[in-house]
C-alpha positions as CSV (number, residue, x, y, z in Angstrom):
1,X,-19.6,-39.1,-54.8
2,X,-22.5,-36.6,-55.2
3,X,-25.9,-38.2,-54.6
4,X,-28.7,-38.1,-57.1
5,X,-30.9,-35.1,-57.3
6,X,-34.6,-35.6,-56.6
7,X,-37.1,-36.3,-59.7
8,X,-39.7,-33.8,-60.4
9,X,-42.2,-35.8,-59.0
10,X,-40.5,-36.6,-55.8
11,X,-40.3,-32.4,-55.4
12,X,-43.7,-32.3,-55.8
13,X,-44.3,-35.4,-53.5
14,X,-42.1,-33.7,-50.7
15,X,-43.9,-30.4,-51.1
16,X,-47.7,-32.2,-50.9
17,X,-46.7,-34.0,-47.8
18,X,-45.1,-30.5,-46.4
19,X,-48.3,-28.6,-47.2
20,X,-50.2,-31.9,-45.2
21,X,-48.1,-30.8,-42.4
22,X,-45.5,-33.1,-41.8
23,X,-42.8,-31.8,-40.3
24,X,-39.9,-30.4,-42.5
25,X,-36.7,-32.1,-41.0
26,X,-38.9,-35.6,-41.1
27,X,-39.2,-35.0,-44.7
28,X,-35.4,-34.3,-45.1
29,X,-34.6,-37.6,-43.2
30,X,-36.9,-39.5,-45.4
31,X,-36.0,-37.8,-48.6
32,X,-32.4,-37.5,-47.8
33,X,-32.0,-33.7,-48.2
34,X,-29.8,-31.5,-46.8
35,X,-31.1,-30.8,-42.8
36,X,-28.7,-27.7,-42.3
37,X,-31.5,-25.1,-43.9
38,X,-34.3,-26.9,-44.9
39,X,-36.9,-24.5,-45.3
40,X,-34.3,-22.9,-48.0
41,X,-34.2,-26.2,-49.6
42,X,-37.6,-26.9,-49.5
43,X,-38.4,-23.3,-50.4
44,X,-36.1,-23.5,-53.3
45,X,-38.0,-26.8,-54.5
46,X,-41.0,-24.7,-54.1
47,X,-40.1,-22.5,-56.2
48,X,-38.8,-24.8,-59.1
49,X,-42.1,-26.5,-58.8
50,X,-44.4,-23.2,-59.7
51,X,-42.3,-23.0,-62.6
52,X,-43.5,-26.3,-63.8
């Protein structure tokens, strides 16, 4: 079963604490995303979030 997708607010959670300097495969574990290309997953959030 596919897990659930992340709220817009948890995106833009994930992206603050990036920006702060957290490491990126920390916030994958914590998060739950996908650790195989996480700067394209985080980059894609990224994206979705200046189109808010």
């Amino acid at each position: 079963m596919k897990k659930a997708r992340l709220t817009e607010a948890q995106i833009m959670s994930v992206l603050r604490q990036m920006e702060g300097g957290v490491a990126v495969a920390e916030l994958c574990r914590e998060h739950g995303m996908s650790s195989a290309y996480p700067e394209v997953t985080l980059a894609q959030a990224r994206d979705k979030a200046r189109q808010i």
